[in-house]
Rosetta silent file (secondary structure, phi, psi, omega in degrees, C-alpha in Angstrom):
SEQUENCE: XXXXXXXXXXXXXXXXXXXXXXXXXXXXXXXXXXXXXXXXXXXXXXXXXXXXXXXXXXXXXXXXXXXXXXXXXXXXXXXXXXXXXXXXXXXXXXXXXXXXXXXXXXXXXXXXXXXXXXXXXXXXXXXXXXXXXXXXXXXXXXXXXXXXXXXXXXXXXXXXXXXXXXXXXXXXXXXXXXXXXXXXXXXXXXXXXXXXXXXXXXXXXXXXXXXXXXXXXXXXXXXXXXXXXXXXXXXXXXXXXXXXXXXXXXXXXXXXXXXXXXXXXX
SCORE:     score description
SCORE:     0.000 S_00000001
   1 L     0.000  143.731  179.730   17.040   -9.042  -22.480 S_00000001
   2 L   -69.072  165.620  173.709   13.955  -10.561  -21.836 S_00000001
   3 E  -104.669  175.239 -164.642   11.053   -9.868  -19.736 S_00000001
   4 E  -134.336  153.405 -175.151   10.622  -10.560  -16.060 S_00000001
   5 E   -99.947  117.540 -143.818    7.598  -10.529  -13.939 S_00000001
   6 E   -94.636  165.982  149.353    6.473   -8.046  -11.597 S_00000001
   7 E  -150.820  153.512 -161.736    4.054   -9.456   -9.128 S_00000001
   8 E  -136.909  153.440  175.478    1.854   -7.519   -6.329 S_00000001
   9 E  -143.548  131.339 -172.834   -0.240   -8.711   -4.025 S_00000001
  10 E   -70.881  152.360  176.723   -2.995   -6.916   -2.084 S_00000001
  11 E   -94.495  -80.682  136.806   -2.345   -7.368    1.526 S_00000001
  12 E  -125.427  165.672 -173.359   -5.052   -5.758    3.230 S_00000001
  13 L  -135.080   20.888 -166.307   -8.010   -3.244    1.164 S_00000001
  14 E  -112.430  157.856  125.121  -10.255   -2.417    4.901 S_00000001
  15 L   -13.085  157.417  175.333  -10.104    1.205    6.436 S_00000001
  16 L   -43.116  -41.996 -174.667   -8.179    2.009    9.580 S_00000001
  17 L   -47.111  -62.459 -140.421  -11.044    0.165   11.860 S_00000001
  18 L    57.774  131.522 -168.232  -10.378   -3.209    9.504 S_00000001
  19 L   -94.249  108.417   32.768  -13.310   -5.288    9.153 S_00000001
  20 L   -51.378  172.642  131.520  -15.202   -6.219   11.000 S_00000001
  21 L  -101.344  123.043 -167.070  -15.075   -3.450   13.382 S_00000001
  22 L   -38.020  120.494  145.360  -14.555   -4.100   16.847 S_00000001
  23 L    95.041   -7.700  169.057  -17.900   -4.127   18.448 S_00000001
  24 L  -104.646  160.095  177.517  -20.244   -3.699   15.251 S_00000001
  25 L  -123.439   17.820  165.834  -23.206   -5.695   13.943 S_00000001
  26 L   -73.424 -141.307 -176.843  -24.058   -4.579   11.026 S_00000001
  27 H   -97.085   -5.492 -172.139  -24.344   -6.588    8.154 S_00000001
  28 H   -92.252  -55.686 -161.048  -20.831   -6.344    6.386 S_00000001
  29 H   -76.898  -21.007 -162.535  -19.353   -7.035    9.711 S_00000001
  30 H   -89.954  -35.964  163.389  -21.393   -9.796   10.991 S_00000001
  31 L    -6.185  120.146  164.233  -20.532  -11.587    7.214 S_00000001
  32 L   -89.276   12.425  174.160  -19.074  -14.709    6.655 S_00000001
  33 L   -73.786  120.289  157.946  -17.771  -13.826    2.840 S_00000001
  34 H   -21.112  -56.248 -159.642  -14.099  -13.550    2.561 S_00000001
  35 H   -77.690  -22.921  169.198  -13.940  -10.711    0.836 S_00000001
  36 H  -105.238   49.701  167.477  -15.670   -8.784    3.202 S_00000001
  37 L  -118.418   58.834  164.408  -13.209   -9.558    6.109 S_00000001
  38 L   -74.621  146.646  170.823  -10.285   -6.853    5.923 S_00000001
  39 L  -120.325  171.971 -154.581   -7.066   -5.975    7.335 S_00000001
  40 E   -81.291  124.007 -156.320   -5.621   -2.849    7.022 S_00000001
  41 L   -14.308  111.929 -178.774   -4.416   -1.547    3.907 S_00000001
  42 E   179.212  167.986 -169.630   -1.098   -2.475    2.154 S_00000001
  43 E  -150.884  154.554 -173.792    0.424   -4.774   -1.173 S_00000001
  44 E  -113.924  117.751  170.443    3.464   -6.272   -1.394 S_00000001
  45 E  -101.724  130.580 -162.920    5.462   -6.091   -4.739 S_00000001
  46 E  -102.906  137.181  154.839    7.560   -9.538   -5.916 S_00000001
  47 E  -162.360   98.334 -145.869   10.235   -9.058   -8.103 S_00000001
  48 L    78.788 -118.470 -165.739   12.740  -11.452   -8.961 S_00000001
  49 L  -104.759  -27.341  -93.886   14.194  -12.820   -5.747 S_00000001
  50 E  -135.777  119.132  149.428   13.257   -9.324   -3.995 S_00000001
  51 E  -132.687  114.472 -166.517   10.551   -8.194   -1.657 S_00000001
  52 E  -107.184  117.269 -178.758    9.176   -4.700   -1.456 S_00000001
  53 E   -89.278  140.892 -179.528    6.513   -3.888    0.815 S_00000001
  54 E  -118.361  130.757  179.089    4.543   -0.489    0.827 S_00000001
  55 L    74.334  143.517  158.265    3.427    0.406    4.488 S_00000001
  56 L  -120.995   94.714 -164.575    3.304   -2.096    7.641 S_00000001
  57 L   -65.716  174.258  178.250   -0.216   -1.964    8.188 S_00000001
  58 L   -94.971    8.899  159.812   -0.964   -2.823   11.846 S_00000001
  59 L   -69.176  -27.649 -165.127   -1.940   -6.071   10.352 S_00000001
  60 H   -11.779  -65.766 -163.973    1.391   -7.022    9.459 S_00000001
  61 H   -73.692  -48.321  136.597    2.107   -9.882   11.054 S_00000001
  62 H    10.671  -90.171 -165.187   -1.530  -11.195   10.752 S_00000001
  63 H   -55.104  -35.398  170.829   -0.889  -10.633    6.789 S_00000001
  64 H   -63.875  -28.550 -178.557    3.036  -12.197    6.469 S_00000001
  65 H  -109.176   31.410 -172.394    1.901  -15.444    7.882 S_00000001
  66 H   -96.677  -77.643 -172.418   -1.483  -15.604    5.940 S_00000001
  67 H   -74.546   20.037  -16.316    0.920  -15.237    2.496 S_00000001
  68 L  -143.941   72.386  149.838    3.700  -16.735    3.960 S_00000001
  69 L   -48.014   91.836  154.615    6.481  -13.921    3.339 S_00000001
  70 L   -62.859  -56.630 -175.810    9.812  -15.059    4.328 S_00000001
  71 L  -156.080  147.662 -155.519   11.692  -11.780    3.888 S_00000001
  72 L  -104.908  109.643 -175.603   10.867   -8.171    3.362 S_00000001
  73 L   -98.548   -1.400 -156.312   14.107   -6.125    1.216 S_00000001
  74 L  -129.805 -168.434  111.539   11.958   -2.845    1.108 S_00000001
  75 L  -165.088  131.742  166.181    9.682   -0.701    2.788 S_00000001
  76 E  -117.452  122.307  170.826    7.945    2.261    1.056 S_00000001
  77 L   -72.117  132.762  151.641    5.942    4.559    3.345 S_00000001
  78 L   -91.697   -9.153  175.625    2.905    6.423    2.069 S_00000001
  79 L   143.613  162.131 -146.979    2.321    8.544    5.291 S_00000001
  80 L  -131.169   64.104 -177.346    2.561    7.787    8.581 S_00000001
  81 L   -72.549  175.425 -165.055   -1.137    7.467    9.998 S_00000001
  82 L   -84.264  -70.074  169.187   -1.309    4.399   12.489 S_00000001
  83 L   -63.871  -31.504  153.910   -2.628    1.793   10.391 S_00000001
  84 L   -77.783   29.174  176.681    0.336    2.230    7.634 S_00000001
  85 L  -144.369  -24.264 -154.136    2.925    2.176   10.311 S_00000001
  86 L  -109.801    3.474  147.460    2.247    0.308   13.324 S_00000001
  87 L   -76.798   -6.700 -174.585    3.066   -3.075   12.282 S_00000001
  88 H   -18.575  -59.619 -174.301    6.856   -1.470   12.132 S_00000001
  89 H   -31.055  -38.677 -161.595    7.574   -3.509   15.401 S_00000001
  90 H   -93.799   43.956 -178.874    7.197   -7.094   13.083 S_00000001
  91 H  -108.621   -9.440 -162.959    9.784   -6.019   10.555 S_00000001
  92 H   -70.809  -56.133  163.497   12.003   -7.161   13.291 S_00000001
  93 H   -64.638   29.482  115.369   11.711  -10.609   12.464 S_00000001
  94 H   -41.777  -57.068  159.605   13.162  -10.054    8.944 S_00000001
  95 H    31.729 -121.869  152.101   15.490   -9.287   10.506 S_00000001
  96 H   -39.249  -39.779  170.375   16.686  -12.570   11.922 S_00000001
  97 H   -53.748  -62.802 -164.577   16.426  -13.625    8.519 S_00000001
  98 H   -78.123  -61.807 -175.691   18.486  -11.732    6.508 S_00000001
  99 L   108.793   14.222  171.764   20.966  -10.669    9.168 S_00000001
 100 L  -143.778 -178.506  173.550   20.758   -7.298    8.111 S_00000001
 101 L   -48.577  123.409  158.491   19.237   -3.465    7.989 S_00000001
 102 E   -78.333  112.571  168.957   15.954   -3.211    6.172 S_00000001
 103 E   -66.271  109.447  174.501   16.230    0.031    4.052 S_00000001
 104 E   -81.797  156.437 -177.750   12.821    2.321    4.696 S_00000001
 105 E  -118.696  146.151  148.862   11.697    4.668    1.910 S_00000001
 106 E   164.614 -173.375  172.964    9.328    7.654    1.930 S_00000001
 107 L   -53.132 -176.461 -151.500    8.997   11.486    2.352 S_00000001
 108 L  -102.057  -33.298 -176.016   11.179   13.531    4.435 S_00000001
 109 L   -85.879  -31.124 -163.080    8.206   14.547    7.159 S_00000001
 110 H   -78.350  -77.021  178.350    6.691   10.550    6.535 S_00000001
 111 H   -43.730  -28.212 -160.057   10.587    9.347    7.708 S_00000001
 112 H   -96.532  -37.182 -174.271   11.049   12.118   10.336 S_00000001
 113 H   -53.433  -78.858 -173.220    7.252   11.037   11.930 S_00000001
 114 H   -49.479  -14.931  164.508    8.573    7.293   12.508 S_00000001
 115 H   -87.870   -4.605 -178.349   11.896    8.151   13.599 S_00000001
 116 H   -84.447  -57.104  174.345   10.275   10.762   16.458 S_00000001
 117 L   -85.010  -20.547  164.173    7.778    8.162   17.387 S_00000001
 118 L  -100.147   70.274 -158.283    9.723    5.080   17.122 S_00000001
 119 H   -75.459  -18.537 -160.409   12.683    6.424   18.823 S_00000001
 120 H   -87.155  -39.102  174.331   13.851    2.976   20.686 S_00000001
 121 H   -36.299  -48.374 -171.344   14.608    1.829   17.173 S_00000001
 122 H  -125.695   22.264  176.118   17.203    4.454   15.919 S_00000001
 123 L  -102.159  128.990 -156.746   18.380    5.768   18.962 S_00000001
 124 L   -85.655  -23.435  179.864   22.426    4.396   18.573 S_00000001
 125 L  -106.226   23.287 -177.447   22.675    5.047   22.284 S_00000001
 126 L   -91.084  136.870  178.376   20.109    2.555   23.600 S_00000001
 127 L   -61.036  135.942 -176.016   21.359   -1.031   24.596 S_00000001
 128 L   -71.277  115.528 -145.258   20.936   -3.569   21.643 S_00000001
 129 L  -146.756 -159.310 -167.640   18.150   -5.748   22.583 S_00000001
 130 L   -98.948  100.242 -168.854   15.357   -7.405   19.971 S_00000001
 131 L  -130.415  173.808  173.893   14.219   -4.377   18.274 S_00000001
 132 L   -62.271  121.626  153.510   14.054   -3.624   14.122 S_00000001
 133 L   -83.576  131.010 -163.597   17.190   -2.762   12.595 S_00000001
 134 E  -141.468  137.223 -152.970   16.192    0.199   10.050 S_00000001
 135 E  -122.404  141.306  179.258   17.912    2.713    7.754 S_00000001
 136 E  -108.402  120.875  173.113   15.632    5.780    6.840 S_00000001
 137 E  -135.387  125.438  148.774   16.342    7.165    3.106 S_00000001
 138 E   -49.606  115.992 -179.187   14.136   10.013    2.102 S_00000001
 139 L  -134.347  154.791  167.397   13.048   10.494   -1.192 S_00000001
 140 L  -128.812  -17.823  177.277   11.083   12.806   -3.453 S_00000001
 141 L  -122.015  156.917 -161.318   12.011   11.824   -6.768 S_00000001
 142 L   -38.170  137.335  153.236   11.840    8.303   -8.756 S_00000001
 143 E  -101.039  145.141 -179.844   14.598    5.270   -7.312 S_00000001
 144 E  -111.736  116.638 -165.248   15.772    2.512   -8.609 S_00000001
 145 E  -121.028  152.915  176.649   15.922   -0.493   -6.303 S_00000001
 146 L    30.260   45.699 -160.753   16.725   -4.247   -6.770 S_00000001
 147 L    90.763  -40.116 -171.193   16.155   -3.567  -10.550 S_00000001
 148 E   -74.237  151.954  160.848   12.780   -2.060  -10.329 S_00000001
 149 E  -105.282  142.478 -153.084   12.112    2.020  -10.618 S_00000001
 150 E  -160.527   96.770 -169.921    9.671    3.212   -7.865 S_00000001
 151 E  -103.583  126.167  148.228    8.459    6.781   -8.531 S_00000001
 152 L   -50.238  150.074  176.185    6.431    8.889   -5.582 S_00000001
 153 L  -134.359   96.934  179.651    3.492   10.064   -6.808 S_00000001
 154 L   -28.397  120.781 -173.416    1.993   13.398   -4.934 S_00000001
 155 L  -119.171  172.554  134.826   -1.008   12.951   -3.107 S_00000001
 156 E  -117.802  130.950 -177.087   -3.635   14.904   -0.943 S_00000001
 157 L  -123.188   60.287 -130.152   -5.123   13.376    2.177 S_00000001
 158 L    63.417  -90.790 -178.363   -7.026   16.471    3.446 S_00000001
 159 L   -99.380   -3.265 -151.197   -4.259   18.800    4.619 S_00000001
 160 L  -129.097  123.079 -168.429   -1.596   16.375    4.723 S_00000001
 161 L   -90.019  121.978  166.248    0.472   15.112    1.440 S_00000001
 162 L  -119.632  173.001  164.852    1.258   11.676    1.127 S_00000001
 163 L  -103.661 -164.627 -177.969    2.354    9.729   -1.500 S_00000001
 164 L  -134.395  167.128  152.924    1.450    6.968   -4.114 S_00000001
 165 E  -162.887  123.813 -176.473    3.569    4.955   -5.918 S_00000001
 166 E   -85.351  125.651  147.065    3.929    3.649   -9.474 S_00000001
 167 E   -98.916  122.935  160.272    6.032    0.708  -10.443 S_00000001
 168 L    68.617 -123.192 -177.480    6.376   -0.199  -13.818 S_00000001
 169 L   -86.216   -8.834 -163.384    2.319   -0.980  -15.249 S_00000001
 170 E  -114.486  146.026 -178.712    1.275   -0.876  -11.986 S_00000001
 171 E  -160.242  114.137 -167.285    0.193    2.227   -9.312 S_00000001
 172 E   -89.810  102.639  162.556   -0.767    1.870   -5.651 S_00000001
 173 E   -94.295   41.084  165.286   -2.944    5.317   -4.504 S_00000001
 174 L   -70.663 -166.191 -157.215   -4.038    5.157   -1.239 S_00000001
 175 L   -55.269  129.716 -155.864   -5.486    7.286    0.998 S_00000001
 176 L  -151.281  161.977  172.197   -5.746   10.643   -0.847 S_00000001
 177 L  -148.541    3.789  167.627   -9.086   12.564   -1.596 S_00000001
 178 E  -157.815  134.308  160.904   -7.334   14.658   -4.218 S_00000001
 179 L  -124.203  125.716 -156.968   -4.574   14.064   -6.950 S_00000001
 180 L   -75.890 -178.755 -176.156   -2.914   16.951   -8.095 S_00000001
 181 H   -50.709  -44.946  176.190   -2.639   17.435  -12.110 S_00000001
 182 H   -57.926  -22.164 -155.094    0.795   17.194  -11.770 S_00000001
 183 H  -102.572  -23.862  165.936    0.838   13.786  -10.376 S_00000001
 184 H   -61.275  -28.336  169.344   -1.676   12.785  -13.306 S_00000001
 185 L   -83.479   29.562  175.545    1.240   12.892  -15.834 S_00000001
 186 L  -110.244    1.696 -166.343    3.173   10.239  -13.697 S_00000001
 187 L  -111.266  -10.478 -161.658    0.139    7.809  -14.469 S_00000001
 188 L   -55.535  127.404  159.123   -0.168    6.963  -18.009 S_00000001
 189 L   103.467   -0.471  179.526   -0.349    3.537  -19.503 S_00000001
 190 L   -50.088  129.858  144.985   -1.313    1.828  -16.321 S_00000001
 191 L   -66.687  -33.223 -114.955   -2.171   -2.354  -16.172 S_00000001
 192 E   179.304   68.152  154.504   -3.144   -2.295  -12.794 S_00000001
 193 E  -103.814  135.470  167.819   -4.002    1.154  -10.269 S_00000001
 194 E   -96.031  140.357 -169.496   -5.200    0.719   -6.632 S_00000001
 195 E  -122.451  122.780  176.374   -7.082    2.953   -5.804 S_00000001
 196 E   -64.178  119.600  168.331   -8.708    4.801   -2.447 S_00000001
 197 L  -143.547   94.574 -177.241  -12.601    4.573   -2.375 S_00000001
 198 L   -50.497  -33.908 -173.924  -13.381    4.747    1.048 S_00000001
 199 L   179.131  165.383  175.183  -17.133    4.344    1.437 S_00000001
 200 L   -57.959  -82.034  172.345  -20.409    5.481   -0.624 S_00000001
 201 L    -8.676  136.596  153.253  -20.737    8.905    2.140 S_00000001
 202 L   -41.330  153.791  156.942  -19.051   11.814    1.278 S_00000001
 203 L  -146.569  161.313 -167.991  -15.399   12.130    3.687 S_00000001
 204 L   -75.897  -52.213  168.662  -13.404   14.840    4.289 S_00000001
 205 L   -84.992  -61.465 -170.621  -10.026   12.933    3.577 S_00000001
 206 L   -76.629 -163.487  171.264  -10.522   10.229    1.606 S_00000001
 207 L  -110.966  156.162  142.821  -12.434    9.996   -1.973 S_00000001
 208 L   -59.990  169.225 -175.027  -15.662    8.364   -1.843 S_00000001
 209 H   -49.790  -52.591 -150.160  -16.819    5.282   -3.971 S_00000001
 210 H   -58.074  -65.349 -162.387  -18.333    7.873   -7.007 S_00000001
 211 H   -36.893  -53.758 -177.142  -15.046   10.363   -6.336 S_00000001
 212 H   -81.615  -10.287  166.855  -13.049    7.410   -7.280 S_00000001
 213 H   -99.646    1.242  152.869  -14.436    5.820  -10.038 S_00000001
 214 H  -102.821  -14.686  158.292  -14.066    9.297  -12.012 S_00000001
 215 H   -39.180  -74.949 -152.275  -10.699    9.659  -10.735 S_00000001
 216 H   -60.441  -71.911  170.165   -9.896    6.114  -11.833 S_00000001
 217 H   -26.282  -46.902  179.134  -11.895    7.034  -15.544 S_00000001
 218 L   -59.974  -97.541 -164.768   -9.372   10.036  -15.690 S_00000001
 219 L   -11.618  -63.738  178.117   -6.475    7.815  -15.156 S_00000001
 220 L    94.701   14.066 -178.690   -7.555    5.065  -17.766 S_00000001
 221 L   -75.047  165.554 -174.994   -5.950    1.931  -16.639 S_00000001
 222 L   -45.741  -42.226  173.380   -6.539   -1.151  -17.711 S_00000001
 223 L  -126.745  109.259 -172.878   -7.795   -2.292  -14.562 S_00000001
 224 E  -114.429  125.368 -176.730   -8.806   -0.280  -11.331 S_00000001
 225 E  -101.253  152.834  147.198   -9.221   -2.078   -7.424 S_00000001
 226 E  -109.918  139.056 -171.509  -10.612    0.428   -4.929 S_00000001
 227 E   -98.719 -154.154  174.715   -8.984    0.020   -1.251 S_00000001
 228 L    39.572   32.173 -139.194   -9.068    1.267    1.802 S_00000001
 229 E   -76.783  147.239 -174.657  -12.701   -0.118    1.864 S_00000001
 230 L  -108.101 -175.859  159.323  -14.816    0.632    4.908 S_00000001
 231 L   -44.659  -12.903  176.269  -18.132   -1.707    6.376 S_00000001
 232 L   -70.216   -4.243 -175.723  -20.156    0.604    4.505 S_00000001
 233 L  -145.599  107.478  173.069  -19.252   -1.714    1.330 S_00000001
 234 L   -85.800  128.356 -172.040  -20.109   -5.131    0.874 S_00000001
 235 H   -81.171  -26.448  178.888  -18.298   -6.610   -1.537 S_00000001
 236 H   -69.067  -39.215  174.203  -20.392   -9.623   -3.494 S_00000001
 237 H   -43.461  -65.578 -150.478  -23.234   -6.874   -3.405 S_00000001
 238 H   -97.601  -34.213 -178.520  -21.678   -3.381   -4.603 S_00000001
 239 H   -51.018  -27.746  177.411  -18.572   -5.078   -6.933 S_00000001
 240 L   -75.860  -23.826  161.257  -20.915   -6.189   -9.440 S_00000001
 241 L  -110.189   13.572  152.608  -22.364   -2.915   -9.767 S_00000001
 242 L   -26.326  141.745  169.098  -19.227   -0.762  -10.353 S_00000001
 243 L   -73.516 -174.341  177.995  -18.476   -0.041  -13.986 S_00000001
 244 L   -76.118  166.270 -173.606  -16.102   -2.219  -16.214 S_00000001
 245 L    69.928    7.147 -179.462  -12.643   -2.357  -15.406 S_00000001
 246 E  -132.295  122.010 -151.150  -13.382   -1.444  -11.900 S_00000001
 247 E  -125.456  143.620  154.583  -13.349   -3.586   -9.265 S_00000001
 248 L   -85.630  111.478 -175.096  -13.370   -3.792   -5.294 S_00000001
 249 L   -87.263  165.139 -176.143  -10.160   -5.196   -4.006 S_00000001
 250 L  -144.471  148.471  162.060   -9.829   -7.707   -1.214 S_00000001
 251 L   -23.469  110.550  164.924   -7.126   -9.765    0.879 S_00000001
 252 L    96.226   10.866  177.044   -5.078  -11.830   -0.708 S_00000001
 253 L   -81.279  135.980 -179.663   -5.543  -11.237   -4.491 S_00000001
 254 E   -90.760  106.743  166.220   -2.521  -11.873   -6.625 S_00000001
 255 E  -141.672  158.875 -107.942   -1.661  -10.383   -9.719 S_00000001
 256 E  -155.333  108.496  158.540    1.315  -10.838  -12.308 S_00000001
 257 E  -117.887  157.019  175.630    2.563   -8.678  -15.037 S_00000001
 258 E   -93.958  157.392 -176.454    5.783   -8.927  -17.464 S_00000001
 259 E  -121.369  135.402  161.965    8.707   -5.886  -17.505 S_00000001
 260 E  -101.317  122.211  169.238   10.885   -5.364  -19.749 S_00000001
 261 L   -56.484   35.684 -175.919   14.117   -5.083  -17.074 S_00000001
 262 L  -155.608  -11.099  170.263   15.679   -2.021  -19.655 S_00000001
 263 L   -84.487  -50.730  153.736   12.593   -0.134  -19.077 S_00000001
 264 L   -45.406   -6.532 -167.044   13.441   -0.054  -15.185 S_00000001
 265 L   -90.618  160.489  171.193   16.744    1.219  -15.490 S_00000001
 266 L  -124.046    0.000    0.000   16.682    5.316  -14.524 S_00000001
């Protein structure tokens, strides 16, 4: 069988704020460069006819009619902080599309947050009005969906474990400020890891720029984006002086790799 083409697309790369930030003037915010105008953090993975989104940033909608997404087949959670969850509401219009359930993915406490706080969704005895319809499947170990394999990959985000997730050549790492050892043999052989590098400053949660470009040297992929970026990093400035193979990502970048579809099977 032949190969087939995975393809991901960043979504948003800015910090919870997203950039600008309401109400600042410094010089990243006041910027007219594209690259330094983010919403908040999430990629989309194409594959085949199939689309699987990680996170609903609170950008969502913002981001679906920028790249003009017709329908969403997925969702993988990474943890269920505000800005990766709180576009949830616009999944609703999929919906309408499909005519069916969107199956969510993610940890068992990540799944359990969003069904506590989105309660009008998946409570069966509330009158059906225009809300999401949404199926919660918990996972801790790799799945295989619409062809593709989709492994969690164990994170730390202070105190609080989220995941990552590799598909195929490619592996999406957001905010984390530590990856344990174990989670380094899930990484090998990477085209393509996103990475968190929050800001130059030290942070408590996240990795810093430095933190992440020796992370991303451990790892070895071919190519490394750092996300989750905050106003503290302009990008035509500080991307150029990053080492090679390491880049700052920004909204709306595309990129394309081939699978072999027998390598996906679990």
């Amino acid at each position: 069988m032949g190969d087939e083409t995975l393809k991901i697309t960043v979504l948003g790369s800015g910090t919870s704020t997203g950039i600008p930030v309401i109400g600042c003037r410094c010089p990243v915010c006041l910027s007219d460069h594209p690259h330094n105008r983010r919403t908040r953090c999430s990629v989309l993975l194409s594959y085949g006819k199939y689309n699987i989104l990680i996170d609903t940033s609170t950008d969502l909608r913002q981001q679906v009619l920028r790249e003009d997404i017709r329908h969403i087949d997925a969702v993988f959670y990474t943890h269920c902080h505000a800005d990766h969850l709180h576009g949830i509401d616009d999944l609703r219009g999929f919906n309408l599309r499909t005519k069916g359930p969107i199956p969510l993915y993610g940890s068992e406490k990540t799944l359990g947050v969003i069904e506590h706080n989105f309660g009008y969704i998946f409570d069966k005895t509330e009158p059906k009005s225009y809300i999401p319809r949404l199926e919660l499947h918990p996972i801790q170990q790799t799945v295989e969906l619409f062809g593709l394999k989709v492994t969690p990959i164990p994170l730390m985000h202070g105190n609080l474990k989220t995941f990552g997730y590799r598909c195929g050549p490619f592996a999406y790492l957001t905010d984390c400020n530590k990856v344990p050892v174990e989670s380094f043999t899930l990484l090998g052989g990477l085209e393509l890891l996103i990475l968190d590098g929050l800001r130059f400053t030290p942070h408590n949660t996240h990795f810093n720029i430095s933190q992440a470009i020796e992370v991303a040297q451990q790892i070895g992929a071919k190519q490394t984006l750092l996300t989750h970026l905050s106003h503290e990093v302009d990008h035509p400035v500080h991307d150029q002086q990053l080492p090679e193979a390491i880049n700052l990502a920004y909204d709306g970048q595309h990129f394309e790799y081939p699978i072999d579809p027998a390598e996906m099977k679990l």
